[in-house]
N, CA, C and O atoms as CSV, one atom per row, in Angstrom:
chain,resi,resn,atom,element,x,y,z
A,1,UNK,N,N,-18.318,-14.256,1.945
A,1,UNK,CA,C,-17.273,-14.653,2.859
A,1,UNK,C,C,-16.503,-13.409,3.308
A,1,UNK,O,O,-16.172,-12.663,2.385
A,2,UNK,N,N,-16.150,-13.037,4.551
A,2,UNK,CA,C,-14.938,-11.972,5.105
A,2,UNK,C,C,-13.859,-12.540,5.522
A,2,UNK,O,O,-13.695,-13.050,6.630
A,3,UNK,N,N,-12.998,-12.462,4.542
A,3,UNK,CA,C,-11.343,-12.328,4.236
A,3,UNK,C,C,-10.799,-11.642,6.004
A,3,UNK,O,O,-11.062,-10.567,6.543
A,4,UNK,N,N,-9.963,-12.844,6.485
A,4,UNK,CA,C,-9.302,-11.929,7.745
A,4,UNK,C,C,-8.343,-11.107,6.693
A,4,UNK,O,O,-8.124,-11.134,5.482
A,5,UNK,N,N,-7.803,-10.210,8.071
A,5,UNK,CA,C,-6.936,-8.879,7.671
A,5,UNK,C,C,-5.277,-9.332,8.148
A,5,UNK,O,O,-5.364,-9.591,9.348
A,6,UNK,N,N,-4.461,-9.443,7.892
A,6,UNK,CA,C,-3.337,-9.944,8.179
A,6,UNK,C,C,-1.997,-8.724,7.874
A,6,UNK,O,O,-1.355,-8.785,6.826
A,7,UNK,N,N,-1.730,-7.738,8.853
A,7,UNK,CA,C,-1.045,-7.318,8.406
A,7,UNK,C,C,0.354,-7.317,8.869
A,7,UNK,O,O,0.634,-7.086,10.045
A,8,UNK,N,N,1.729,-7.712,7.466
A,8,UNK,CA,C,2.719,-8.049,7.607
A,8,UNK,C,C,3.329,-7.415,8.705
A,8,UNK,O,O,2.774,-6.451,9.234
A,9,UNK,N,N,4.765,-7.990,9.241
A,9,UNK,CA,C,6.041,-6.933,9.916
A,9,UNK,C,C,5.758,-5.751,9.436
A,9,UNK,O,O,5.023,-4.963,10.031
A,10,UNK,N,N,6.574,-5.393,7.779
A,10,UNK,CA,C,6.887,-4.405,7.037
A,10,UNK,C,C,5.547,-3.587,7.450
A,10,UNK,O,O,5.699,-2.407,7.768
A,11,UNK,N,N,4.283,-4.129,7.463
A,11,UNK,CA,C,2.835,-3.191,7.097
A,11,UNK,C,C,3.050,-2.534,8.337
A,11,UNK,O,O,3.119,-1.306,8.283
A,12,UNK,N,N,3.210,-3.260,9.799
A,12,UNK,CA,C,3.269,-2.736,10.807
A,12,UNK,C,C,4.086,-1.592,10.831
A,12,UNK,O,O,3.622,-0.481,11.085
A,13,UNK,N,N,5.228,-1.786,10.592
A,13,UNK,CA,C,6.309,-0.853,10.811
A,13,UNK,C,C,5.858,0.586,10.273
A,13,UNK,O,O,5.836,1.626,10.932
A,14,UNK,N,N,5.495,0.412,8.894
A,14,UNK,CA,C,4.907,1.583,8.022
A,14,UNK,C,C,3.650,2.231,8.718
A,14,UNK,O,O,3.667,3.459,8.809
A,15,UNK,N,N,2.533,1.534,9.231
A,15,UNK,CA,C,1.533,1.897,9.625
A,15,UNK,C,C,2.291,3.235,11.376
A,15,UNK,O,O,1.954,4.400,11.591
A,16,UNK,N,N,3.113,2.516,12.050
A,16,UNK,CA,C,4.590,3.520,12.766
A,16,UNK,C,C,4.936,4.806,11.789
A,16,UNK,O,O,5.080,6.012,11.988
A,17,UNK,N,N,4.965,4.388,11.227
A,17,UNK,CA,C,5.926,5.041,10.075
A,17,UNK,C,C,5.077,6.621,9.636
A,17,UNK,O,O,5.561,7.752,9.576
A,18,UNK,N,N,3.713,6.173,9.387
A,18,UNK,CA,C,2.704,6.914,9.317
A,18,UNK,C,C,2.243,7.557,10.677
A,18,UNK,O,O,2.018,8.767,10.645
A,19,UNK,N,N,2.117,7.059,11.568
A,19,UNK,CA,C,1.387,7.345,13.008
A,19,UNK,C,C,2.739,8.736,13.110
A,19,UNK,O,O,2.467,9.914,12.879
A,20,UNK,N,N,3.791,8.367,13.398
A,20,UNK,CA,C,4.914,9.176,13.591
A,20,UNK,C,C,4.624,10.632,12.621
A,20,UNK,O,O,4.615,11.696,13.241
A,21,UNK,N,N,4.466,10.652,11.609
A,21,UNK,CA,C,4.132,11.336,10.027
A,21,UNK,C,C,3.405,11.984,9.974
A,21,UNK,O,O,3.502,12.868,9.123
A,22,UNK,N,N,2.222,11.941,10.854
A,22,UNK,CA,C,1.011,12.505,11.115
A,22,UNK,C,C,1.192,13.134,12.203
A,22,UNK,O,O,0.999,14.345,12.094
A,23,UNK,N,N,1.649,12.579,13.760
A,23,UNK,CA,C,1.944,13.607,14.838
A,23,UNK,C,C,2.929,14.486,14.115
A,23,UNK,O,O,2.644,15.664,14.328
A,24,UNK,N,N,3.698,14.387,13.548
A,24,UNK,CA,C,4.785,15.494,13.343
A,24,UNK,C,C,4.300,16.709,12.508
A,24,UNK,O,O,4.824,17.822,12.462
A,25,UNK,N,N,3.442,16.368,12.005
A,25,UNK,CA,C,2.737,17.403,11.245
A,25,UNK,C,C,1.536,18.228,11.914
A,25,UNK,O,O,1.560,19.458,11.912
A,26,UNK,N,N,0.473,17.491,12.493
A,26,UNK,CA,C,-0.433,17.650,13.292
A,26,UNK,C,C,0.274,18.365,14.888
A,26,UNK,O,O,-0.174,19.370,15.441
A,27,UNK,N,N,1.198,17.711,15.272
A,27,UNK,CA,C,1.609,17.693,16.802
A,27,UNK,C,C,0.017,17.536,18.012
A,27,UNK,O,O,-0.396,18.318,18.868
A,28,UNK,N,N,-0.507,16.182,17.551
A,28,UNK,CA,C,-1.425,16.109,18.166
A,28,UNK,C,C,-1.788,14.460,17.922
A,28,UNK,O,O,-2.040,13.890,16.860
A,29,UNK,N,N,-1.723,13.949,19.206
A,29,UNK,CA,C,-1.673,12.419,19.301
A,29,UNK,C,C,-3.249,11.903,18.984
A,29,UNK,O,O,-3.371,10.721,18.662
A,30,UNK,N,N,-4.319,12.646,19.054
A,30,UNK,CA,C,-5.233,12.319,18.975
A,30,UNK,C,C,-5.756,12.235,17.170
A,30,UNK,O,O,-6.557,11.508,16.584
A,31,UNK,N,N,-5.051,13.113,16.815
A,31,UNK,CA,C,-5.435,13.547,15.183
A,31,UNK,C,C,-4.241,11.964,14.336
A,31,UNK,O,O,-4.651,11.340,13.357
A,32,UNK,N,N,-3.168,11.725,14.861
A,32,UNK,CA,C,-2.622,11.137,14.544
A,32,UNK,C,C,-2.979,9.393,14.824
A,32,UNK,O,O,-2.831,8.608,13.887
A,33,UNK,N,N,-3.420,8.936,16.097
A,33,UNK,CA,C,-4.573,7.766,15.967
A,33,UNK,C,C,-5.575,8.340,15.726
A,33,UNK,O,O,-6.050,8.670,16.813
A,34,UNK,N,N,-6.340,8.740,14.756
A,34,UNK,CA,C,-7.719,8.791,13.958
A,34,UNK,C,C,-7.471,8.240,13.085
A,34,UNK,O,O,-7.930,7.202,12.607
A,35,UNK,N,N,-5.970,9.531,12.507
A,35,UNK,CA,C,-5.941,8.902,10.857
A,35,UNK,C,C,-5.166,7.324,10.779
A,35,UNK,O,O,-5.173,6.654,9.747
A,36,UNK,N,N,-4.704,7.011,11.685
A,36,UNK,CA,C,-4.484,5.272,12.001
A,36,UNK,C,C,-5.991,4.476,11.629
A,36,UNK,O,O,-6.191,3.682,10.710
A,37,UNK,N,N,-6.790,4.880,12.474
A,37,UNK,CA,C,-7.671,4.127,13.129
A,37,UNK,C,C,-9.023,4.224,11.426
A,37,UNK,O,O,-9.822,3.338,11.123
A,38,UNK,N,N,-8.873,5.183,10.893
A,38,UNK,CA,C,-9.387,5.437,9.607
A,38,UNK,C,C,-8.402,5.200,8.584
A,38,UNK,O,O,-9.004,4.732,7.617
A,39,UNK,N,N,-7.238,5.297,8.351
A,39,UNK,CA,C,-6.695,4.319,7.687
A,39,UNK,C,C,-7.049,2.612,7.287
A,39,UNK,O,O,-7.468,2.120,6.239
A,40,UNK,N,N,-6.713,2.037,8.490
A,40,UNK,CA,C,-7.419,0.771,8.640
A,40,UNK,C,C,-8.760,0.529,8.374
A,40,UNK,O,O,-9.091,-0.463,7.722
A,41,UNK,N,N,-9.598,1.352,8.820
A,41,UNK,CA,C,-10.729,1.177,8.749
A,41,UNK,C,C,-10.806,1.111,6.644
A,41,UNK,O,O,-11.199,0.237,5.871
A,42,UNK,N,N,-10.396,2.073,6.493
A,42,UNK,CA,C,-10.204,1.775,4.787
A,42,UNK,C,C,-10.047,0.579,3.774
A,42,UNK,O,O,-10.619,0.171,2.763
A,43,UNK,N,N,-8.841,0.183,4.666
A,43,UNK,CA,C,-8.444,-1.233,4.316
A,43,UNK,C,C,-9.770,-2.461,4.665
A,43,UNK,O,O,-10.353,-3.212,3.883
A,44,UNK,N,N,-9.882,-2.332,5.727
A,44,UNK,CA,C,-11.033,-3.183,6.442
A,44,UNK,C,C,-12.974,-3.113,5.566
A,44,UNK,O,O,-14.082,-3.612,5.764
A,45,UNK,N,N,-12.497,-2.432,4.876
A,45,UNK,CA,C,-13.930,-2.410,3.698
A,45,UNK,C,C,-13.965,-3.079,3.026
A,45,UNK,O,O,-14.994,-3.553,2.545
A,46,UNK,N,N,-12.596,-3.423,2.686
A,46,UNK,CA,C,-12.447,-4.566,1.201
A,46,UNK,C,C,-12.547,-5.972,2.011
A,46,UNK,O,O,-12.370,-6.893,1.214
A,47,UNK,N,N,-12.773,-6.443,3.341
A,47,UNK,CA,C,-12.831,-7.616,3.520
A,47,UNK,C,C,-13.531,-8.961,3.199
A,47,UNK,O,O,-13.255,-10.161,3.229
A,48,UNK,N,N,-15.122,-7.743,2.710
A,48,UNK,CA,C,-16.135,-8.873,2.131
A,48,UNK,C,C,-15.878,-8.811,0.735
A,48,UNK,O,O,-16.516,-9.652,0.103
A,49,UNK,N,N,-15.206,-8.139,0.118
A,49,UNK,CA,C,-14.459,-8.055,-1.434
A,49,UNK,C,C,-13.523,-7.630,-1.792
A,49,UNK,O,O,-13.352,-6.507,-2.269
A,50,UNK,N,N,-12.721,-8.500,-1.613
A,50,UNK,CA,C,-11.293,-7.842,-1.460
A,50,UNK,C,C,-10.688,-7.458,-2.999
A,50,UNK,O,O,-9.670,-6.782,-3.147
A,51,UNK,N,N,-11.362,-7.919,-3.940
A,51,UNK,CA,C,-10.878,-8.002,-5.361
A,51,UNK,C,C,-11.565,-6.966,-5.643
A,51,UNK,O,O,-11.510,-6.759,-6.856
A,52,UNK,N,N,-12.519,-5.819,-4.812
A,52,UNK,CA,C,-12.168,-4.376,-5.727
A,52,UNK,C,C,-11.632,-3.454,-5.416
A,52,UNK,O,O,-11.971,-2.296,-5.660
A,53,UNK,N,N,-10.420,-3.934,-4.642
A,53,UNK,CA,C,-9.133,-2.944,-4.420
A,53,UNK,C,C,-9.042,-2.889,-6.262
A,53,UNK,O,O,-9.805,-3.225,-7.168
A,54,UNK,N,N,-7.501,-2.197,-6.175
A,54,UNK,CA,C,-7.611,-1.651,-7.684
A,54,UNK,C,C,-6.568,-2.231,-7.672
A,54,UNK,O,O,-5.804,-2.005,-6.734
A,55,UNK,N,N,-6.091,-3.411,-8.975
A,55,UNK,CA,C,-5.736,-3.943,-9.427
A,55,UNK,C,C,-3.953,-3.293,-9.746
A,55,UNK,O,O,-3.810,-2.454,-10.635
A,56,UNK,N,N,-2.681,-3.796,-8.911
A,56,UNK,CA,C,-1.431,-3.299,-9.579
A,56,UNK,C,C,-0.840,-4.046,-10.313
A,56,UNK,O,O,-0.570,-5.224,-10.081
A,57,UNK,N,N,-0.350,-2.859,-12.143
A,57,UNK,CA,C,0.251,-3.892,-12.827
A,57,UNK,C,C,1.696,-3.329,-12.780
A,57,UNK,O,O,2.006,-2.157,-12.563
A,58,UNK,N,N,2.626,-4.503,-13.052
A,58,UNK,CA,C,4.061,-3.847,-12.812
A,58,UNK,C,C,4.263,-4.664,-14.069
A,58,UNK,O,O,4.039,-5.871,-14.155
A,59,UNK,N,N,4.868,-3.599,-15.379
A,59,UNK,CA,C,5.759,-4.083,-16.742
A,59,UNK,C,C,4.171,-4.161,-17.136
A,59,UNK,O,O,4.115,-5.342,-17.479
A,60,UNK,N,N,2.928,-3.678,-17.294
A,60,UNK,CA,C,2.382,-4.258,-18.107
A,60,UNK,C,C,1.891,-5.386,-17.704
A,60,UNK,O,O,1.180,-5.889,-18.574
A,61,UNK,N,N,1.978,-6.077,-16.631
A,61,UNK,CA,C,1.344,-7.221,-15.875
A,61,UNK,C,C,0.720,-7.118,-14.943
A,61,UNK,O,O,0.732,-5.967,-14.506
A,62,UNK,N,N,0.050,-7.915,-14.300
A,62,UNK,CA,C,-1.031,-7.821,-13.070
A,62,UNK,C,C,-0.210,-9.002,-12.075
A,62,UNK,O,O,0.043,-10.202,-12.189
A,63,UNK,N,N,0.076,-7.795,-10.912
A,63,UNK,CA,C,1.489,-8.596,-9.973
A,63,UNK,C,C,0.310,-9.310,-8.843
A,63,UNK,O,O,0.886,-9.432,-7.762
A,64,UNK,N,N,-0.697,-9.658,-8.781
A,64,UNK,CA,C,-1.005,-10.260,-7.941
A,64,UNK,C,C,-1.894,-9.500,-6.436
A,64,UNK,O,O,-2.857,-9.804,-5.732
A,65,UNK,N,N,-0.742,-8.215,-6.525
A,65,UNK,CA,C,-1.542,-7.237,-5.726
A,65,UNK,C,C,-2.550,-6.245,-5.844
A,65,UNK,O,O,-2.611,-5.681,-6.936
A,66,UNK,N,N,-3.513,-5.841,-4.787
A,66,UNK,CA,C,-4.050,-5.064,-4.913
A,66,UNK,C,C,-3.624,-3.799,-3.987
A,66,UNK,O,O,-2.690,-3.706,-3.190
A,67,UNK,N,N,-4.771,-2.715,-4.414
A,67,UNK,CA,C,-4.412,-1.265,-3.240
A,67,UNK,C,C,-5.561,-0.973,-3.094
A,67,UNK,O,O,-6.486,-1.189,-3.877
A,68,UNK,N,N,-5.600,-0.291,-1.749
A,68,UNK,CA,C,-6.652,0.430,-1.507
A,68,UNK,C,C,-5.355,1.946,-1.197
A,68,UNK,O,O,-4.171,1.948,-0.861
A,69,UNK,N,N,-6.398,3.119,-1.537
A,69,UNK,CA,C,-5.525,4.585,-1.044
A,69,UNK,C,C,-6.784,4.836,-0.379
A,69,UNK,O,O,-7.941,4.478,-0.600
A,70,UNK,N,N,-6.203,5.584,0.536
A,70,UNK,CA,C,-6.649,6.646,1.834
A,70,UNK,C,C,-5.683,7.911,2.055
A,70,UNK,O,O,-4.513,7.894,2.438
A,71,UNK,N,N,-6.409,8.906,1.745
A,71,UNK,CA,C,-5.667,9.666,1.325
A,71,UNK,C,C,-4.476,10.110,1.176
A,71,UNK,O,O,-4.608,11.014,0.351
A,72,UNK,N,N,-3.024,10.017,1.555
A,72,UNK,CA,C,-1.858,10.313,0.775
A,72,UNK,C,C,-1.157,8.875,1.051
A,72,UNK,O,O,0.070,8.854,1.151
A,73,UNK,N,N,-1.849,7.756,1.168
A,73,UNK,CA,C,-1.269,6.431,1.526
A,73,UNK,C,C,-1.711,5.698,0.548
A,73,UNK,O,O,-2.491,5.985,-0.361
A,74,UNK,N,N,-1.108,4.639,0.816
A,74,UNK,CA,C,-1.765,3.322,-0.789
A,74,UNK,C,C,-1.269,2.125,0.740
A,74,UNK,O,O,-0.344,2.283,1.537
A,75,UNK,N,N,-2.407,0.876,0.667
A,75,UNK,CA,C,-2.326,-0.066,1.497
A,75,UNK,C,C,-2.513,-0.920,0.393
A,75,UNK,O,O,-3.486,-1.021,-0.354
A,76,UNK,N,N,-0.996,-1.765,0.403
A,76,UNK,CA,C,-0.918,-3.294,-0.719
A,76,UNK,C,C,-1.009,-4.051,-0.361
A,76,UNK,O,O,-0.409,-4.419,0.648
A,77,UNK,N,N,-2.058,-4.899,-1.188
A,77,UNK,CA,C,-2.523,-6.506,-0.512
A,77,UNK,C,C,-2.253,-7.365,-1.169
A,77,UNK,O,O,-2.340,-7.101,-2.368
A,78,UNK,N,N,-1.924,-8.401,-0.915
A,78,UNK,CA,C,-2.700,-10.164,-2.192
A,78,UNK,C,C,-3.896,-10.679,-1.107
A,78,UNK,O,O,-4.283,-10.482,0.045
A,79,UNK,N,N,-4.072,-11.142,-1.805
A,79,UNK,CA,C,-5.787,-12.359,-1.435
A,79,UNK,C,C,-4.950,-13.862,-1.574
A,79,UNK,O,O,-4.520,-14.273,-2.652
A,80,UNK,N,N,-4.773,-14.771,0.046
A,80,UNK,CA,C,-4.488,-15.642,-0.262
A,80,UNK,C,C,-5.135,-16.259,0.447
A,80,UNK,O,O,-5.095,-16.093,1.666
A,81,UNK,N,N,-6.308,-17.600,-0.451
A,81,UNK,CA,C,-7.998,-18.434,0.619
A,81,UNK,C,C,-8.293,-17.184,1.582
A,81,UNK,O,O,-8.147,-16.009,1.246
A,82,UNK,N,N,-8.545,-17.441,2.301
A,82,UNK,CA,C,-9.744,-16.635,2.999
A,82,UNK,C,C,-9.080,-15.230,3.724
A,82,UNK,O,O,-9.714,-14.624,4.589
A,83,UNK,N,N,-7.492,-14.712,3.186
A,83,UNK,CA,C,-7.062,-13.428,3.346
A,83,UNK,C,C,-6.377,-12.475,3.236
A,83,UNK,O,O,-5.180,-12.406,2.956
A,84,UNK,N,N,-6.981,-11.828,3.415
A,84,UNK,CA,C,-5.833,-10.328,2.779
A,84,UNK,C,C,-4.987,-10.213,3.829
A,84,UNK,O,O,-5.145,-10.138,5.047
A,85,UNK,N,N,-3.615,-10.215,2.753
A,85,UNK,CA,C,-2.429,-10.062,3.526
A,85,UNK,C,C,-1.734,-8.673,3.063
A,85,UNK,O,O,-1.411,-8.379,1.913
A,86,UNK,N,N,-1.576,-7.864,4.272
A,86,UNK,CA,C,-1.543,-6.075,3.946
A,86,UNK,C,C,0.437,-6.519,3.943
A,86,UNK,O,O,1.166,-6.928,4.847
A,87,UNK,N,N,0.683,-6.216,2.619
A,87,UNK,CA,C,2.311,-5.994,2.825
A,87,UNK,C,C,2.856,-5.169,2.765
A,87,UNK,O,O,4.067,-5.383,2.818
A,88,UNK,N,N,2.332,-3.365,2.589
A,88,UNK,CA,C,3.171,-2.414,2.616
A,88,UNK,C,C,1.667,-1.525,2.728
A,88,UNK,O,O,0.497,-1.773,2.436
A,89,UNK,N,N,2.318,-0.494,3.252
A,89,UNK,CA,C,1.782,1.100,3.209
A,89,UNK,C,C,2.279,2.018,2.630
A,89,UNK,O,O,3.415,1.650,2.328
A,90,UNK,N,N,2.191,2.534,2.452
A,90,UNK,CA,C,3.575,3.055,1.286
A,90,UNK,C,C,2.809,4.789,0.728
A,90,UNK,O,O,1.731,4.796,0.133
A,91,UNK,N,N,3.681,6.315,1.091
A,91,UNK,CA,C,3.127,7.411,0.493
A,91,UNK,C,C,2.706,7.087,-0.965
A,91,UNK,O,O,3.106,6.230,-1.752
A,92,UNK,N,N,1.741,8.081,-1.064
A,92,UNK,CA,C,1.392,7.520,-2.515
A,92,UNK,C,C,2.184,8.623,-3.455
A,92,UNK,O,O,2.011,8.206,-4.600
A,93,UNK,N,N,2.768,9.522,-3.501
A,93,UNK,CA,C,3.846,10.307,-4.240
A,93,UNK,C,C,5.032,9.913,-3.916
A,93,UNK,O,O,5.821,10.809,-3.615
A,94,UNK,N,N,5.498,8.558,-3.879
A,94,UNK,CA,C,7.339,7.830,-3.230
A,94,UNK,C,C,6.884,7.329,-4.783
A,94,UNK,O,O,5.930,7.426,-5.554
A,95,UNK,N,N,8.306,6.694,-4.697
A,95,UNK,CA,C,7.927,5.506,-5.988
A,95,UNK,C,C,8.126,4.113,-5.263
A,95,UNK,O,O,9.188,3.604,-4.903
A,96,UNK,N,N,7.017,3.691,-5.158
A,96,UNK,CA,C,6.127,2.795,-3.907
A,96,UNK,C,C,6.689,1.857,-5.521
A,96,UNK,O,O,6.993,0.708,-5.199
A,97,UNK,N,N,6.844,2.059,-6.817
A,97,UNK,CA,C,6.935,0.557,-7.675
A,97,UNK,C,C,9.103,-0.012,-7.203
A,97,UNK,O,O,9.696,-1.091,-7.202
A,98,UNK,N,N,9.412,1.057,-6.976
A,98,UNK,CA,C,10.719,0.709,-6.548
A,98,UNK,C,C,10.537,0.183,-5.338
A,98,UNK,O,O,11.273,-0.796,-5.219
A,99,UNK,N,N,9.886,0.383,-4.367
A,99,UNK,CA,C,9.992,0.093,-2.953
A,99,UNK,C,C,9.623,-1.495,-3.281
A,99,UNK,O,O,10.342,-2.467,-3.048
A,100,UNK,N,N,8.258,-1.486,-3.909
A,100,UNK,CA,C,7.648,-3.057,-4.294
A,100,UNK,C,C,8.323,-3.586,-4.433
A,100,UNK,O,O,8.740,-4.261,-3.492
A,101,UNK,N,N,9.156,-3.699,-6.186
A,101,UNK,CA,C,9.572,-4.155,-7.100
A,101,UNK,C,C,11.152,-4.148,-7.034
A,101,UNK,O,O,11.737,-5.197,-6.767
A,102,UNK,N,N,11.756,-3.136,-7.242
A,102,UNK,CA,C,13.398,-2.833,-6.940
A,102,UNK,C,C,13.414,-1.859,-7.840
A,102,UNK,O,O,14.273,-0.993,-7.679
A,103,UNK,N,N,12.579,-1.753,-8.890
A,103,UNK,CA,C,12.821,-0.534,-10.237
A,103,UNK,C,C,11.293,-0.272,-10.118
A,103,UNK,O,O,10.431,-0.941,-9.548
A,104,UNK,N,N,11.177,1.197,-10.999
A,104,UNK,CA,C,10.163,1.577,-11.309
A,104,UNK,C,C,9.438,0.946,-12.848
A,104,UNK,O,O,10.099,0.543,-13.805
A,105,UNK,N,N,8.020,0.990,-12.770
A,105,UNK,CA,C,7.373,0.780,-13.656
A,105,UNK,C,C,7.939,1.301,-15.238
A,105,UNK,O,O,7.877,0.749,-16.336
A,106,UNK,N,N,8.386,2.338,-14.890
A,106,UNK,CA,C,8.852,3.680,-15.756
A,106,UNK,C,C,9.733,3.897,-16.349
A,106,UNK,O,O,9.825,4.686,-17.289
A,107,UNK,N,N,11.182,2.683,-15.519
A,107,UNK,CA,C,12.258,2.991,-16.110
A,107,UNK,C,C,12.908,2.460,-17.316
A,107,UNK,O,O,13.077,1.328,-17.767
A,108,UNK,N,N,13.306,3.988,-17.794
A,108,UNK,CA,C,13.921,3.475,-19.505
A,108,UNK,C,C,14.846,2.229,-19.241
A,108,UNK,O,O,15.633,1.719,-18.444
A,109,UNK,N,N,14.194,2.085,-20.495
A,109,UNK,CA,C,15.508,1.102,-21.198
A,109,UNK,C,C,16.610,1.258,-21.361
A,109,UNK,O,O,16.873,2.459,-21.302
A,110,UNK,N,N,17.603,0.544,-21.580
A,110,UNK,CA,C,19.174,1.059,-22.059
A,110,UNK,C,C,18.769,1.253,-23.611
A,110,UNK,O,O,17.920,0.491,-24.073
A,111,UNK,N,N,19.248,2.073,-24.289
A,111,UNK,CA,C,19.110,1.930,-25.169
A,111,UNK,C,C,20.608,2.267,-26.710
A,111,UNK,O,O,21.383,3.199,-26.497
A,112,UNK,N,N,20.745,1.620,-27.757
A,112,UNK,CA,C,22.069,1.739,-28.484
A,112,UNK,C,C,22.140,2.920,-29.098
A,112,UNK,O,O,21.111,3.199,-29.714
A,113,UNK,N,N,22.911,3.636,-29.143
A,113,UNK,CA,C,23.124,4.989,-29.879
A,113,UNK,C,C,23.583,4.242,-31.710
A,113,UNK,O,O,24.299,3.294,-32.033
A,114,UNK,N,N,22.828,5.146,-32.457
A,114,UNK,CA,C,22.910,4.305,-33.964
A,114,UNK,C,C,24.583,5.201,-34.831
A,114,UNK,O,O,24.850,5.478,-36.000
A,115,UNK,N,N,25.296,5.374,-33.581
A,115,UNK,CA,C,26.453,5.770,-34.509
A,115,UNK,C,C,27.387,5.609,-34.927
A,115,UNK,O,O,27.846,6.411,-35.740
């Protein structure tokens, strides 16, 4: 079966977000829709299997989403019946678990001082 591709507001905006990110670095509109157009195309592999994106766990759990990365990006999905729904793009050196989540995977505990 091929999973349509559904990608959110937020995905849109980011996928902007990126296009912008890439001319500014590049200064070249053509280099900047490629890596769009191969971005997607990335995402668009997992359609006939979308479950071997790589599995995100947040706390030690498996949140439902998956990722695909292309190179300094991570594209987050769920699988819901027949599709992947892209909800963020997100650099892959941000802390993309705060952006997700509200906190990071990472962050300490409070913890009691024994004195």
């Amino acid at each position: 079966m091929t999973f349509e591709i559904i990608y959110s507001p937020a995905a849109v905006s980011d996928l902007d977000r990126v296009w912008d990110e890439v001319y500014e670095a590049s200064q070249s509109f053509d280099i900047a829709d490629r890596y769009i157009t191969d971005l997607r195309a990335a995402v668009s592999k997992k359609k006939n299997y979308p479950k071997t994106g790589t599995p995100l766990s947040f706390m030690g759990e498996f949140t439902g989403i998956y990722y695909v990365t292309f190179k300094e990006y991570m594209a987050f999905y769920r699988i819901n019946e027949n599709r992947m729904e892209i909800g963020r793009i997100l650099f892959s050196r941000s802390d993309y678990m705060k952006t997700l989540f509200g906190k990071s995977d990472y962050t300490l505990e409070d913890t009691e001082d024994d004195d």
